[in-house]
C-alpha positions in Angstrom: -23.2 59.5 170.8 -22.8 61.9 168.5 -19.9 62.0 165.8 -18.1 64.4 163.4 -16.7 62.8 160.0 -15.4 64.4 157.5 -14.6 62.9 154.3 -11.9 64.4 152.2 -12.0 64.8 148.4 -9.3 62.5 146.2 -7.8 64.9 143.8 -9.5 64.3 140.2 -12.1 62.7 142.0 -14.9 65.0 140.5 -16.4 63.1 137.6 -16.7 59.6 140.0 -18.8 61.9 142.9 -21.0 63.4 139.8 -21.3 59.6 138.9 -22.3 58.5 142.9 -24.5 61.2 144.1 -28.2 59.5 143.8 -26.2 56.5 145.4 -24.9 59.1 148.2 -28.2 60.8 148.8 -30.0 57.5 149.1 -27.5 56.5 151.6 -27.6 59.7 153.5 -31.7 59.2 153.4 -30.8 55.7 155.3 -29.6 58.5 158.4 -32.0 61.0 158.1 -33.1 61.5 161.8 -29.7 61.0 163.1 -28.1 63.8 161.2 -26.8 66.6 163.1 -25.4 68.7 159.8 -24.1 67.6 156.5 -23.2 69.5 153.3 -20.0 69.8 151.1 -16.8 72.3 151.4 -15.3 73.5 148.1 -11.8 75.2 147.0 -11.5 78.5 146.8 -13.6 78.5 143.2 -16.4 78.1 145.3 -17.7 75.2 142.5 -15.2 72.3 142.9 -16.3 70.0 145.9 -13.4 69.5 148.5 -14.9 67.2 150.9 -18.2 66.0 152.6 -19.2 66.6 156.3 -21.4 64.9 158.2 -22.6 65.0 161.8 -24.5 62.4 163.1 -25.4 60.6 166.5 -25.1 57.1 166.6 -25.0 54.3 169.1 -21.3 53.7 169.2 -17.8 54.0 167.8 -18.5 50.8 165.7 -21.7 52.2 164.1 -19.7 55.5 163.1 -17.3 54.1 161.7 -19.7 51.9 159.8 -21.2 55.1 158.9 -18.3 56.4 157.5 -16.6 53.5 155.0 -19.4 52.1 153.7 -20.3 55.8 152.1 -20.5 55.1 148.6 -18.1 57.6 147.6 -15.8 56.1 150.2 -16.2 52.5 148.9 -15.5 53.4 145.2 -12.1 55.4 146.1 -13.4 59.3 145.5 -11.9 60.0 149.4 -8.8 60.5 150.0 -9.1 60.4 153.8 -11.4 60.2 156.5 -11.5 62.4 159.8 -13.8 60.4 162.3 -14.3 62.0 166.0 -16.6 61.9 168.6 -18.3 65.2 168.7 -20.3 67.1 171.7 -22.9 69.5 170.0 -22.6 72.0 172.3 -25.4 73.6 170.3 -28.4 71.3 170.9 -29.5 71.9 167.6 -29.3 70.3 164.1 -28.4 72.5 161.2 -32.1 72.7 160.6 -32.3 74.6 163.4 -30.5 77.3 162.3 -32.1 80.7 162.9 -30.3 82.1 159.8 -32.3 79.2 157.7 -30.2 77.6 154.6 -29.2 80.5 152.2 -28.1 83.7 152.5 -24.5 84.4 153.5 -21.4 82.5 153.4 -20.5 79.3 155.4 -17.6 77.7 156.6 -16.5 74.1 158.0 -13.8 75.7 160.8 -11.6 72.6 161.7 -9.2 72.9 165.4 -6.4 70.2 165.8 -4.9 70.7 169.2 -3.6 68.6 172.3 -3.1 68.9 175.3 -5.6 71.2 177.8 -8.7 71.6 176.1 -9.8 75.2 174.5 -13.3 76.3 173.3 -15.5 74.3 175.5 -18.4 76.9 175.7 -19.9 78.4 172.5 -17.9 81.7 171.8 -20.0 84.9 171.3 -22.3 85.1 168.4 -24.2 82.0 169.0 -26.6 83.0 166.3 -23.4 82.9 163.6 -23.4 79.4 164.8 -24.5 76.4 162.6 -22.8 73.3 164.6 -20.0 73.7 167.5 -18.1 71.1 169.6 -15.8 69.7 170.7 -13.6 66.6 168.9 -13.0 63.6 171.1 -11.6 60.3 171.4 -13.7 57.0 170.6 -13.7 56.7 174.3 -15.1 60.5 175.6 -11.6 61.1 177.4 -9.6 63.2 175.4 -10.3 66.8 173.7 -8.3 66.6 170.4 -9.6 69.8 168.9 -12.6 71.6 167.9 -15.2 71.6 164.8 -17.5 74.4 164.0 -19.9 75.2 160.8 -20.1 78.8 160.6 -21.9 81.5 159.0 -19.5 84.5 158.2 -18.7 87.6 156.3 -15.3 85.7 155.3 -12.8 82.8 156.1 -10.3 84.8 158.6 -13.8 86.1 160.7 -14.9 82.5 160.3 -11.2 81.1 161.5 -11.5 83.5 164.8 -13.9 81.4 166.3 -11.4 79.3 167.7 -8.2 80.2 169.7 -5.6 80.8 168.0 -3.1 79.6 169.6 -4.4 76.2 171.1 -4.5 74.4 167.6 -1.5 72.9 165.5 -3.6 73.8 162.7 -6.7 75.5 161.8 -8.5 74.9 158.7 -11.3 76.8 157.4 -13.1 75.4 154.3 -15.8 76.9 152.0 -19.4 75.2 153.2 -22.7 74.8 152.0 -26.0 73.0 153.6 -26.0 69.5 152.3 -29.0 67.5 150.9 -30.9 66.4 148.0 -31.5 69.4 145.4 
């Protein structure tokens, strides 16, 4: 089962994540081969992390959630919230897998919150501009509650059009980069 989680920054939370990373990276390192994607957003500075995505496959809801509040970062208070969802990678790939490789362009987390009938089922044009796509679900695989992409674009309202406008409450669209020890 595979799983999107996003972990969002607590504001002034910067020094305490400086202070954690070795114990987040050897954490991560414990998930290596279930990763999907994983990598931090940033504001609008492009420097200050926002937030931490990961994308993993794992046996169950119970494991992912697991997953998600033992993070290190989580345990010690430097997230503010946590967006957990089952995920259908609709690309069959990791990020790893990417044909346009780890560097070179810029990359966004695009983030869908809808309801109701499902949009964006099948991977939009551009495939190639695609990191990770799919859906968001419920624990139990019933319900489409929105959509989560990592994109590589030219800029945030190019990376924002790969979802349907209007079949979201909200769309957010976050500054990305490939995650990982550097």
């Amino acid at each position: 089962m595979e799983f999107f989680c996003y972990h969002r920054d607590r504001p002034g939370s910067l020094t305490l994540r400086e202070d954690l990373i070795e114990d987040h990276w050897s954490y991560m390192d414990q998930y290596a081969k279930e990763l999907i994607a994983r990598g931090p957003t940033f504001a609008a500075d492009g420097e200050t992390p926002t937030g931490s995505v990961h994308i993993v496959d794992l046996p169950n809801p119970a494991a992912a959630r697991a997953f998600a509040f033992d993070e290190p970062n989580y345990q010690a208070g430097a997230y503010r919230d946590v967006l957990l969802r089952r995920w259908r990678n609709l690309l069959g790939r990791t990020m790893w897998d990417f044909p346009g490789g780890k560097e070179g362009g810029n990359r966004y987390l695009v983030i869908g919150l809808g309801s109701g009938k499902p949009a964006d089922l099948d991977v939009p044009p551009g495939r190639d501009e695609l990191i990770a796509y799919g859906p968001l679900l419920s624990d139990d695989d019933t319900l489409w509650l929105g959509t989560a992409a990592l994109v590589r674009s030219p800029d945030p309202d190019t990376a924002r059009a790969v979802l349907t406008p209007d079949r979201y409450a909200d769309i957010e669209v976050h500054d990305w980069e490939f995650g990982g020890r550097r």
